[in-house]
C-alpha positions as CSV (number, residue, x, y, z in Angstrom):
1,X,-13.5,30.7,1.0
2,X,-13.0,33.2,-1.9
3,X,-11.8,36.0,1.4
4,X,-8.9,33.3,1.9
5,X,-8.1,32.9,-1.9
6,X,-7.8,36.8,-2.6
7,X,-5.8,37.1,0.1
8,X,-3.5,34.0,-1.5
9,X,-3.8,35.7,-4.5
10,X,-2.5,38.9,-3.2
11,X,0.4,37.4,-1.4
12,X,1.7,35.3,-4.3
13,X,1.0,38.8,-6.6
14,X,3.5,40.1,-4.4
15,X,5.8,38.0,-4.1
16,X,6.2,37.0,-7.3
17,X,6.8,40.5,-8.4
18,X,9.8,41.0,-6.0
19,X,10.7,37.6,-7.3
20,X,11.7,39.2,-10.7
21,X,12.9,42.2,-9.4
22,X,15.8,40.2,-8.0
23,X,15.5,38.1,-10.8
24,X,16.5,41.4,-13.1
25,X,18.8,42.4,-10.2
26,X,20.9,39.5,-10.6
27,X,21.5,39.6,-14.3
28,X,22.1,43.5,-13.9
29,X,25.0,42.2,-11.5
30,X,26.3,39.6,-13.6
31,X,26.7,42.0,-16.3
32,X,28.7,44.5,-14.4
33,X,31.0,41.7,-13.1
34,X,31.6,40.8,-16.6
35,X,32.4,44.1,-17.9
36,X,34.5,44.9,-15.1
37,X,36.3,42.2,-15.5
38,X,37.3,42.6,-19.0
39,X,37.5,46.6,-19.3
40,X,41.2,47.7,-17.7
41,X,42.2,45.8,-21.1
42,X,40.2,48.3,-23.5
43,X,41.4,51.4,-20.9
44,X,45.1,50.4,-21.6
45,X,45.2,50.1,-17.2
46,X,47.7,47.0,-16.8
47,X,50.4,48.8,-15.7
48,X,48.3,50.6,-13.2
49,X,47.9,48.6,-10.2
50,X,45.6,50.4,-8.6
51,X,42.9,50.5,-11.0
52,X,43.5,47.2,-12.2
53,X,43.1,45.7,-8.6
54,X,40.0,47.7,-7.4
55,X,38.1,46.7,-11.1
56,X,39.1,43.2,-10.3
57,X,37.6,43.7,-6.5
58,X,34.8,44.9,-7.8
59,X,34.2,42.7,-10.5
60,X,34.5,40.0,-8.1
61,X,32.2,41.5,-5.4
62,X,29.3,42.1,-8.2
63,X,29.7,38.7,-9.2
64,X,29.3,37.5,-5.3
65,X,26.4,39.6,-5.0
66,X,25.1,37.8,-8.8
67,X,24.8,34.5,-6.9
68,X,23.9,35.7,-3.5
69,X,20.7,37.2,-5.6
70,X,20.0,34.2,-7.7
71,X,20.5,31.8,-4.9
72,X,17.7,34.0,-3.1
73,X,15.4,33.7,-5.9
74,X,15.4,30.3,-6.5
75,X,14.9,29.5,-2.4
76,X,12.0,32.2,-2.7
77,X,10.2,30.9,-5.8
78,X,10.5,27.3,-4.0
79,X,9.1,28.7,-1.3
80,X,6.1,30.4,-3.2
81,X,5.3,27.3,-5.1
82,X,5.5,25.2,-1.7
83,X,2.6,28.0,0.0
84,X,0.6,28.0,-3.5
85,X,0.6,24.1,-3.0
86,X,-0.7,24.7,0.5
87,X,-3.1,27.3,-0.6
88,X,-4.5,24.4,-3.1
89,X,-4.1,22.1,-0.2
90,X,-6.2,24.1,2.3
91,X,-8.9,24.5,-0.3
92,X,-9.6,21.1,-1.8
93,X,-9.1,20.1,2.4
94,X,-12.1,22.3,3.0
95,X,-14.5,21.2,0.3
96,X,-14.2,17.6,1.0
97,X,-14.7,17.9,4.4
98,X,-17.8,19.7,4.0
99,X,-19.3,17.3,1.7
100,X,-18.2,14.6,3.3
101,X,-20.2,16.1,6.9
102,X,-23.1,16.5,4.7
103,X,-23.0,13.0,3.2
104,X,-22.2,11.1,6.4
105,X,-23.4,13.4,9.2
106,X,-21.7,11.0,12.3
107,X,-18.2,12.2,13.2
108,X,-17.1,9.2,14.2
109,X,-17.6,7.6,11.0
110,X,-16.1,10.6,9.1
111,X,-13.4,9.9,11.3
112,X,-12.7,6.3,10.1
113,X,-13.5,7.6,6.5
114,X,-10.7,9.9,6.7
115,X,-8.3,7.6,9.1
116,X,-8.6,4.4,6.4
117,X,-9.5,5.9,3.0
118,X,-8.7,10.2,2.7
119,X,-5.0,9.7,4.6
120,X,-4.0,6.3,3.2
121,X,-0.7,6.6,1.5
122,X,-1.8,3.5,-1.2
123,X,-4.3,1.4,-2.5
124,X,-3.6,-1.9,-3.8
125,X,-5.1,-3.0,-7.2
126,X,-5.1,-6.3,-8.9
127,X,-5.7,-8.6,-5.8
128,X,-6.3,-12.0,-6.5
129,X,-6.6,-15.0,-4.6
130,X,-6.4,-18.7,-5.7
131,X,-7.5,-21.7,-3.0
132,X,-7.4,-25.5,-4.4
133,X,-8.4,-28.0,-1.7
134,X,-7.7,-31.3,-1.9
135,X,-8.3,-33.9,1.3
136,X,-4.9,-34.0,3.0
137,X,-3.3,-37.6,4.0
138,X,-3.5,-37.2,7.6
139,X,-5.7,-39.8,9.3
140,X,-8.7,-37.3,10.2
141,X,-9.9,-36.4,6.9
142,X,-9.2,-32.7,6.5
143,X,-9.1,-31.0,3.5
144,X,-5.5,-29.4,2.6
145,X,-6.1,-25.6,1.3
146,X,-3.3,-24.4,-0.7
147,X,-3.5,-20.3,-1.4
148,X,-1.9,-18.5,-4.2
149,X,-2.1,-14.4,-4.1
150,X,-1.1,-11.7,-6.0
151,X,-1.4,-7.9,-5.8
152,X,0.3,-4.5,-6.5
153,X,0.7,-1.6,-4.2
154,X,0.5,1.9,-6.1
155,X,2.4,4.8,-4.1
156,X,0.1,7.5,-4.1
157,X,2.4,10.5,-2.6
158,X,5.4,12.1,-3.5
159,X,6.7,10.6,-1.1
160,X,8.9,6.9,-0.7
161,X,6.4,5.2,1.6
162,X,7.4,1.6,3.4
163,X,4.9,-1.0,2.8
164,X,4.7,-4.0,5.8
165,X,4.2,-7.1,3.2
166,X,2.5,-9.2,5.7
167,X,1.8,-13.1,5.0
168,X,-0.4,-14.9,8.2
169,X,-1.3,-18.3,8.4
170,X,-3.4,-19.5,11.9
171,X,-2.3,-23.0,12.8
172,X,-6.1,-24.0,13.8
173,X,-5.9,-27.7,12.6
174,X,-2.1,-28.1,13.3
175,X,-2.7,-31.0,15.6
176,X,-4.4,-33.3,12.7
177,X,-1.0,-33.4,10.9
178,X,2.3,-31.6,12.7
179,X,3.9,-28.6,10.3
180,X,1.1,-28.6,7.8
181,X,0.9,-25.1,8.1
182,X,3.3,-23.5,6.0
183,X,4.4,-20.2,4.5
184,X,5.3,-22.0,0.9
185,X,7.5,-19.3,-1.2
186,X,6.7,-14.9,-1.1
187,X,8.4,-12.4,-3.4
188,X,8.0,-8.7,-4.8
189,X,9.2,-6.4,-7.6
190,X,9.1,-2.7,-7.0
191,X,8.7,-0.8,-10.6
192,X,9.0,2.5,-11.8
193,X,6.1,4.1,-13.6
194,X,7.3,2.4,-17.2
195,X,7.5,-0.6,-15.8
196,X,11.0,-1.5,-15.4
197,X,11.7,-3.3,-11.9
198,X,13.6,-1.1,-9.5
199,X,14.4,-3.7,-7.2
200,X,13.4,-7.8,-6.7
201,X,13.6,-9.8,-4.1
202,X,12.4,-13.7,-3.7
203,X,12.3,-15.2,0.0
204,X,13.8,-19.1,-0.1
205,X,11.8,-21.5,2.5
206,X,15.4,-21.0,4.3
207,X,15.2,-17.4,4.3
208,X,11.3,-17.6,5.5
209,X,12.1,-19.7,8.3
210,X,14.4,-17.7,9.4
211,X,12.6,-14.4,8.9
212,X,9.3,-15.6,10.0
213,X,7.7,-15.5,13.6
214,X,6.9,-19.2,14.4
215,X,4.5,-19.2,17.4
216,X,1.7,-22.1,18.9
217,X,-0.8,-20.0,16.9
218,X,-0.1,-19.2,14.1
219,X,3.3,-18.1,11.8
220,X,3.9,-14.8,10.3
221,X,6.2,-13.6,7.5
222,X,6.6,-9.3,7.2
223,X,9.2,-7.7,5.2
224,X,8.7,-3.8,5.1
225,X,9.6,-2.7,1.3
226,X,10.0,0.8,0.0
227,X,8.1,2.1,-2.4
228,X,9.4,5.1,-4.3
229,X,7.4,8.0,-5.7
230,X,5.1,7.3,-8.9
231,X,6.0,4.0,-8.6
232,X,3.9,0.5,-7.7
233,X,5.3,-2.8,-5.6
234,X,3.6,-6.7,-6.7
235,X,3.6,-9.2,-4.5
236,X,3.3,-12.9,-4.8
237,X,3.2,-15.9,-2.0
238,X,2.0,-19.1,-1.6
239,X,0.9,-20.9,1.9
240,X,-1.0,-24.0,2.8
241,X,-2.9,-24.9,5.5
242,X,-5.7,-27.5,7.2
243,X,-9.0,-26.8,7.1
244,X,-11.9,-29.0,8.3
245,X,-14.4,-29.8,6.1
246,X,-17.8,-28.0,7.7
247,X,-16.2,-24.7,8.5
248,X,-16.2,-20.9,7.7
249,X,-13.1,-19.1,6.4
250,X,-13.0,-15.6,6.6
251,X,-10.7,-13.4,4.0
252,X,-11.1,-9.7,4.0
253,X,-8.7,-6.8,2.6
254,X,-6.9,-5.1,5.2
255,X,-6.8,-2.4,2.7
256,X,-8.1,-0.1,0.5
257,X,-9.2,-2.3,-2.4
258,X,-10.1,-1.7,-6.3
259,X,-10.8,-5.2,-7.0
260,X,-10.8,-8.6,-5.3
261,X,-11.0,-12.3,-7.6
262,X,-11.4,-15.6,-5.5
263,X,-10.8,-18.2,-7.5
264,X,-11.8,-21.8,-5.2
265,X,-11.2,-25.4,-6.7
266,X,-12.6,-27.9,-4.3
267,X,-13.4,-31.7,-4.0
268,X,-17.0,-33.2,-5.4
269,X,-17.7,-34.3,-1.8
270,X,-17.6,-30.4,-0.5
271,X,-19.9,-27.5,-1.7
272,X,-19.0,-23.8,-0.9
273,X,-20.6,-20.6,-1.0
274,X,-19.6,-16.9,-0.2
275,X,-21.2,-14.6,2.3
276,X,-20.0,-11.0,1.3
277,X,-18.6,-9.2,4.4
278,X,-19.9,-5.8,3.2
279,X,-23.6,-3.8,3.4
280,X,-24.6,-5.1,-0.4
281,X,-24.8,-8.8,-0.6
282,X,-24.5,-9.0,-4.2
283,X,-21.3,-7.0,-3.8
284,X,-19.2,-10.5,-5.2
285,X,-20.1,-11.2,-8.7
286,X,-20.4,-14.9,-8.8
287,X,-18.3,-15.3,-12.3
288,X,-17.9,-19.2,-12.9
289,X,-20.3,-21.3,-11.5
290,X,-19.2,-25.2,-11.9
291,X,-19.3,-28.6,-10.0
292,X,-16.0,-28.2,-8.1
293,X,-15.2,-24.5,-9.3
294,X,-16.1,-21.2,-8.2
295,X,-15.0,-17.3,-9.1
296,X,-16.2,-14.1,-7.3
297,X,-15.2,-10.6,-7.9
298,X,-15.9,-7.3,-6.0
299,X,-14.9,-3.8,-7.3
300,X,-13.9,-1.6,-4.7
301,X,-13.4,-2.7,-1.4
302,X,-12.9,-0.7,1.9
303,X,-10.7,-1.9,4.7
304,X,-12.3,-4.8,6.6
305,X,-14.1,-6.0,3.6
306,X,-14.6,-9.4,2.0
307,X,-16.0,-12.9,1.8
308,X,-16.8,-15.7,4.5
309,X,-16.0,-18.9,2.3
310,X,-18.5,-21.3,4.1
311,X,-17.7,-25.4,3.3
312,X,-20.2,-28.0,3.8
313,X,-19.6,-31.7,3.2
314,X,-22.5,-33.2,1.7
315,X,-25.1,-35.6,3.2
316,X,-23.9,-39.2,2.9
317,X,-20.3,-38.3,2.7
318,X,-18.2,-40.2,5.5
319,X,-16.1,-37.3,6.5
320,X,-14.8,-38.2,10.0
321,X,-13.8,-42.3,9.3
322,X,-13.4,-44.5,12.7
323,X,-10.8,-43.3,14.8
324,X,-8.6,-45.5,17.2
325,X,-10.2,-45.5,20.3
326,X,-7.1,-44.0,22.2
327,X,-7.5,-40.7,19.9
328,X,-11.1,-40.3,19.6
329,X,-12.4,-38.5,22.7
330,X,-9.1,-36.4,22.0
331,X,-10.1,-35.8,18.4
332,X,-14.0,-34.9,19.4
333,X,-13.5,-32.7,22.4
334,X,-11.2,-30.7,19.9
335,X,-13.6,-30.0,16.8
336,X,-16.1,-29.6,19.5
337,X,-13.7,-26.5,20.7
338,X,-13.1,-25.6,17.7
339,X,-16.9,-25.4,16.4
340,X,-17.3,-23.2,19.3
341,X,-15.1,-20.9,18.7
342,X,-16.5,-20.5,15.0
343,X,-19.9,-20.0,16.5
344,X,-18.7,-17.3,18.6
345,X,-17.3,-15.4,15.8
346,X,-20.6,-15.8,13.4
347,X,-22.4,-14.1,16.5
């Protein structure tokens, strides 16, 4: 390593010193155009044709070669910062790969390391996420979860980077009550590094309908926003959902995370715990502790990372009430699907 910086050091050495050569080259110029220009006066030669016209040729020629040579200079010292920024580069590439080998040893996992964490363009801060569930009116007693999230997205190049603001909502309990599933309201503000908001925009249910990809499954809402240099995006939306009320719902960060707040509000027939999807369990710092009230927080969250918010309705609560009989093998051969497929992903 210190073979490769000497020779960086030598070539910037150099180069710099041919960069002020020109650099004094061009002023010398300047100042012979000048005083060509303004010395047939002081010789009394404005009569004389001949003179006059080759001091004005030449004035003009040392004045071309003036910005010839300062238009050189300032390309070459861009250029010398831009490989003094790749010498840097190179370096600091070089250490942290070699610690990180020595840390983690597997290459495959460096691999992800670097893929999701070293070569990510942002990290979002600030992430919170509010659920209040309430039992919906639909004739099968499911509970109604309403979500509320917020979060900024810091750029972290110099760079403008597009950010894919992605709201999803799975339509797993659509058939209890038809278009429960909704994407309510999203928005953003992109800000500069004082603060001031660069650009705002605020999606209308009529523009999310209309924008958003509607499908048997599931409907999604993405809107790619640029993010300029040194400068941070927040995000706000709103979406509801069914859920039923013995169930697991997973919520993880799709990205790189530096801190996560759950805030659930649920009815006094339903408990809920979290089950940290990450190697420390106590990772979620259980915050506020009540009857029908519950906050967790994480610091520093990985990609993939985050809770499974497991509901339980509690003994001697009638959940499921008497259904007609023409709807009641439908109803129980779907929860029984459903349960399932909830089984399959615990496993």
């Amino acid at each position: 390593m210190s073979q490769n910086q000497n020779k960086h050091n030598s070539k910037f050495f150099i180069v710099g010193s041919i960069g002020w050569g020109l650099l004094g080259g061009a002023l010398g110029l300047a100042l012979m155009a000048l005083l060509l220009a303004y010395l047939p006066k002081p010789l009394k030669l404005q009569n004389n044709s001949y003179w006059t016209g080759l001091l004005n040729n030449l004035s003009s020629a040392f004045a071309a070669s003036a910005i010839l040579t300062l238009t050189l200079e300032l390309a070459n010292n861009y250029q010398r910062n831009k490989d003094l920024n790749d010498a840097i580069q190179e370096i600091q590439n070089a250490t942290t790969d070699g610690i990180l080998k020595e840390l983690i040893g597997d290459e495959a996992i460096l691999g992800e390391v670097k893929t999701h964490v070293l070569k990510q363009n942002f990290i979002r801060k600030n992430f919170k996420i509010a659920i209040t569930l309430n039992w919906d009116t639909s004739p099968f007693k499911f509970l109604l979860r309403s979500l509320a999230s917020n979060y900024s997205i810091h750029n972290l190049t110099s760079q403008p980077i597009n950010y894919p603001f992605r709201v999803i909502e799975t339509k797993e309990n659509e058939f209890a009550r038809p278009n429960s599933t909704q994407i309510i309201d999203a928005e953003y503000d992109v800000k500069d590094s004082r603060g001031a908001t660069i650009k705002s925009e605020k999606c209308t249910a009529q523009l999310i309908g209309a924008l958003a990809e509607n499908s048997d499954d599931s409907i999604k809402l993405e809107i790619p926003v640029e993010i300029p240099p040194d400068c941070r995006a927040e995000f706000k939306f709103s979406s509801q959902s069914l859920l039923r009320p013995d169930s697991i719902d997973p919520i993880v960060s799709l990205n790189s995370t530096t801190d996560m707040e759950i805030d659930l509000v649920f009815p006094y027939e339903i408990s809920a715990e979290v089950f940290g999807i990450h190697p420390d369990p106590d990772k979620f710092e259980l915050q506020i502790n009540q009857r029908t009230r519950k906050r967790w927080r994480a610091v520093g969250l990985l990609p993939g990372q985050g809770i499974l918010l497991s509901l339980k309705s509690l003994p001697g609560q009638e959940i499921h009430p008497q259904l007609p009989p023409e709807l009641e093998a439908t109803v129980s051969s779907m929860l029984d699907q459903s349960e399932a497929q909830v089984a399959e992903e615990s496993d």
